[in-house]
ROFI-66656 format. One record per residue (C-alpha): residue in three letters; x, y, z. Coordinates in steps of 0.2 Angstrom, whole numbers, plus 5000, padded with zeros to 4 digits. Example, Ala and Ser with C-alpha at 12.3 -4.5 7.8 and 13.67 -1.06 7.14 Angstrom:
BEGIN
ALA506249785039SER506849955036
//
This chain:
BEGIN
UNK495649065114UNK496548885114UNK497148835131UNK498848755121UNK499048905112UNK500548985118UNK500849175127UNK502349185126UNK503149325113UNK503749225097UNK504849375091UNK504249455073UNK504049285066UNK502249315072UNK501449465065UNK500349575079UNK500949415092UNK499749285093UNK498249375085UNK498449415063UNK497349525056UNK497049515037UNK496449585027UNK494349535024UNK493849435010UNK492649494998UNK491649374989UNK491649414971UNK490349384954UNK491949344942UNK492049194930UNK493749164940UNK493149174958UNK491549084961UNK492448924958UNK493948984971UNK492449024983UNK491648844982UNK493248764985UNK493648864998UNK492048805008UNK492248655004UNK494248655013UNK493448725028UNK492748585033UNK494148505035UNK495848465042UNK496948455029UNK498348555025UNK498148685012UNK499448784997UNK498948964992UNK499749004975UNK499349174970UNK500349344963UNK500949434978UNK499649534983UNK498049434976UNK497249384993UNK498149235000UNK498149295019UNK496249355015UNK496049195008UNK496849095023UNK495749185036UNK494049145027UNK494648965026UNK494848975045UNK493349085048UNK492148965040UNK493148815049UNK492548735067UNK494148815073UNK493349015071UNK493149035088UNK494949005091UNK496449095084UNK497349115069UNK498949165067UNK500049225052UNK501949165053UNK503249255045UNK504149115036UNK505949205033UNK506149245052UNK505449075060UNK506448975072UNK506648795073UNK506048795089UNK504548865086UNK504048705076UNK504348605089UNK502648545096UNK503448515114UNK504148685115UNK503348825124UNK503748935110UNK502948815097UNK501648895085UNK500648725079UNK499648725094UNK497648745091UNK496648855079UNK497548895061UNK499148945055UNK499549025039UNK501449005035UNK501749165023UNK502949135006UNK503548955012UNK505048985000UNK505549085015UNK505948945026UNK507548905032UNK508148725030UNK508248695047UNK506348745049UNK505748645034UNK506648475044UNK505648505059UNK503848555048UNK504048385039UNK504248305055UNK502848405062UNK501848335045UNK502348185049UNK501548145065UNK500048225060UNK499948125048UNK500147975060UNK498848025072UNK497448035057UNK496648195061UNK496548135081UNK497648285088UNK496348405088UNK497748505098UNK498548525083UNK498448675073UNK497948675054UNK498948735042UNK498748835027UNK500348875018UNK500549035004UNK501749054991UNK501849174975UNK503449074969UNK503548934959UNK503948794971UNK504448664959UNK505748774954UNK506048804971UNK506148614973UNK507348564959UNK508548724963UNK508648624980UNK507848784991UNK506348694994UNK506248515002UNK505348374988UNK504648275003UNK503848445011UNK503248494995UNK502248354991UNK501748355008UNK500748505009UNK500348524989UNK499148394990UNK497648504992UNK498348664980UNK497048824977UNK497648934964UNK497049134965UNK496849234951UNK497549364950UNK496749564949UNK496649554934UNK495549404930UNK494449474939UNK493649634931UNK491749584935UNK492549604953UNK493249804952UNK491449884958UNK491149774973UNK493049764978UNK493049964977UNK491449994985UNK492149885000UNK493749985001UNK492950145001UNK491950125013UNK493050025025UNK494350195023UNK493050325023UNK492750255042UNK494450245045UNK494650425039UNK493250505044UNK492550555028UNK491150525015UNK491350385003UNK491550444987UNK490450424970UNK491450384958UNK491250444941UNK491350344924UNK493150424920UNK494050374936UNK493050204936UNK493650184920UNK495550234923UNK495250104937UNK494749974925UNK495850004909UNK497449984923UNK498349794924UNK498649814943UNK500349714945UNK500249744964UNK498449674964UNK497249674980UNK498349764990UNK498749904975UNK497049934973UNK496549984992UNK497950074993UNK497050174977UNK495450174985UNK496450265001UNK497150384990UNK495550414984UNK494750455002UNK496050535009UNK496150674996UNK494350714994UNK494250764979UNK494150664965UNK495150774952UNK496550774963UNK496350584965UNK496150544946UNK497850664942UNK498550584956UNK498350414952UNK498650434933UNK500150484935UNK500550344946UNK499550194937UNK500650244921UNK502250194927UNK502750014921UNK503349954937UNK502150054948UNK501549924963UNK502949794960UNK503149864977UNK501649814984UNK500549984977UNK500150144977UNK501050254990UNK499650384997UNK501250494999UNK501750504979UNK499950514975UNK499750674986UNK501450724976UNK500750674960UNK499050754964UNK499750904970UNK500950944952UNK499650884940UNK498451024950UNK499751134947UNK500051104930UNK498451114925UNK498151294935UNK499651374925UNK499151294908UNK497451394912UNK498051554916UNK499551544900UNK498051504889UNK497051664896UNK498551784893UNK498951674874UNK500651614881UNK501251774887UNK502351684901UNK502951874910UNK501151904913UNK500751744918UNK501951724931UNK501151894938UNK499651804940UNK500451654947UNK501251764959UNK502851664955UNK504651754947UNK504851734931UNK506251594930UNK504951484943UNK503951484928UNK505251434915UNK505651304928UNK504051234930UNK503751244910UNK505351144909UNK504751024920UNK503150984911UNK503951024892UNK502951174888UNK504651274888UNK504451294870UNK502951374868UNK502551554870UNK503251734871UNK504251814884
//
């Protein structure tokens, strides 16, 4: 740990305090990534300050921490700042609350930033700058945004003179989407990380629910699609799952959220399970809905309801 780094509580500007856990990084085999990856190396070994410009979701804490992890500052700490709820203060080098003291800091949605703390970064930036990389004290930056800055910048929310200061060095991440060679290894790696969290076997899954997983656009990226993988542990049992998540995956703006809720997918599990248990037993008594809910052990007018609910009510005889 840095000797300058400070102890004191920074308030939830600092998510987790001083420490940040993201998510991990998973090297990927698509088109889109491999060229990411190299430059990503390359970044590590330096100084410089960084942009992030992906899709919410598509990696850039995960991203950040790899940049740091593969940097001569790993062994000290890296921290992710909360942009919308820093304080002036906290950018100030000679202040105990200050946050740019040693190891890496990854300033999440800069867009965020009030115009107060944007002054006090640029000046930050600025004598930096002036020292030419000899204030090793100094933290690096690495800055994340899934907003278009320049737009940001013209409407007069975003500083010009900070933007160009830290987009000299810009990484762009692809989104989920782009990267379809990645879907088995990504999966895999969520799986497994949640069938240790759990407790449970990871699952096998088969060329249908593979397939649902791959036929879906994944507007929440990374972060929608473990969410899915932990529906997918949680439950056990892959039917439930693939209703589940179906039923889910199919809504237009499913994951503009941030992803899949394991809550609704228990939900959604539980009334395509059920709506596939009474289409079974009215098919076995031809439609007769009085019998059936006999065998449902359900009245009558539950079953109507339930037909009503998944437009079968005009089907059948009394």
């Amino acid at each position: 740990m840095d000797s300058n780094l400070p102890q004191a509580d920074l308030g939830d500007s600092i998510r987790r305090s001083v420490e940040a856990d993201a998510c991990a990084f998973v090297e990927g085999i698509s088109p889109s990534m491999r060229p990411v990856e190299l430059v990503i190396h390359e970044l590590a070994q330096t100084d410089v300050p960084v942009l992030l410009l992906a899709e919410r979701g598509a990696g850039k804490t995960a991203t950040a921490q790899r940049i740091h992890q593969l940097s001569r500052r790993s062994a000290h700490s890296f921290r992710l700042i909360m942009c919308a709820t820093l304080e002036p203060r906290q950018l100030d080098g000679s202040s105990p609350d200050s946050v740019l003291g040693g190891g890496t800091v990854f300033f999440q949605e800069l867009a965020n930033l009030n115009p107060e703390c944007q002054a006090q970064l640029v000046d930050a930036l600025l004598r930096t700058d002036r020292s030419n990389g000899a204030m090793r004290d100094r933290a690096r930056l690495i800055f994340g945004s899934a907003r278009d800055l320049e737009l940001e910048v013209k409407e007069g929310r975003l500083r010009e003179d900070l933007y160009y200061q830290i987009s000299g060095v810009c990484l762009r991440l692809p989104p989920l989407r782009q990267r379809r060679e990645d879907f088995p290894v990504l999966m895999d790696y969520f799986l497994r990380e949640y069938a240790r969290d759990l407790q449970r076997p990871v699952p096998e899954l088969s060329v249908r629910m593979q397939q649902l997983l791959q036929d879906y656009s994944w507007p929440g990226n990374l972060r929608e699609l473990e969410r899915a993988a932990k529906v997918i542990v949680a439950l056990g049992d892959e039917a439930l799952a693939m209703g589940g998540l179906r039923a889910l995956l199919s809504k237009p703006d499913q994951g503009s959220n941030g992803g899949v809720s394991l809550k609704e997918a228990a939900r959604a599990a539980s009334r395509e399970a059920e709506k596939e248990l009474i289409l079974k037993v009215l098919t076995r008594t031809r439609w007769n809905r009085r019998r059936a809910a006999q065998e449902l052990q359900i009245s009558y007018k539950a079953l109507l309801y339930k037909l009503k609910q998944i437009t079968c009510e005009g089907y059948g005889t009394s």
